[in-house]
Residue, then its C-alpha position, 0 to 999 in steps of 0.5 A: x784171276x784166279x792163283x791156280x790158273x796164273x801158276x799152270x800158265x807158267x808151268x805151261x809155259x816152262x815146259x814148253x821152251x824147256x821141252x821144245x829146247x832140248x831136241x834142237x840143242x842135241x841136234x846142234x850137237x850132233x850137227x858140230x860134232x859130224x862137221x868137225x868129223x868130216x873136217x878132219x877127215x876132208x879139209x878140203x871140203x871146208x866151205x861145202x861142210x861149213x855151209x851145210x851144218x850153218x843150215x841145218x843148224x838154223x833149221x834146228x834153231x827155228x825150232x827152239x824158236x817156235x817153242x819160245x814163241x809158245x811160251x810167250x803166248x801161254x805167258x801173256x795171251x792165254 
């Protein structure tokens, strides 16, 4: 195979997970941070906020995931 093809394969893949990363890693972020603000401001809330941020931080997670899954097909399918 030839080099060339070998190294954009893995810059290729590179960029995906390393691009697809970033917006869920800010989403989770901001996800803790506004759960964190609301705790403080309505402890009694605890279980309804706690429960809605470990959602939205798993849909952020699937994200980063499906670019994960990118990479390795580029890696070792393409």
């Amino acid at each position: 195979m030839d080099v060339w093809i070998v190294v954009s394969k893995l810059i290729g893949a590179g960029l995906a997970i390393g691009l697809g990363a970033i917006g869920p890693g800010i989403g989770v972020g901001i996800l803790g941070m506004g759960a964190m603000n609301a705790l403080g401001r309505n402890p009694e809330a605890r279980g309804i906020i706690m429960t809605n941020m470990i959602l939205g931080i798993a849909f952020a997670e699937a994200v980063a995931i499906y670019a994960l899954v990118i990479a390795i097909l580029l890696i070792f399918v393409v």
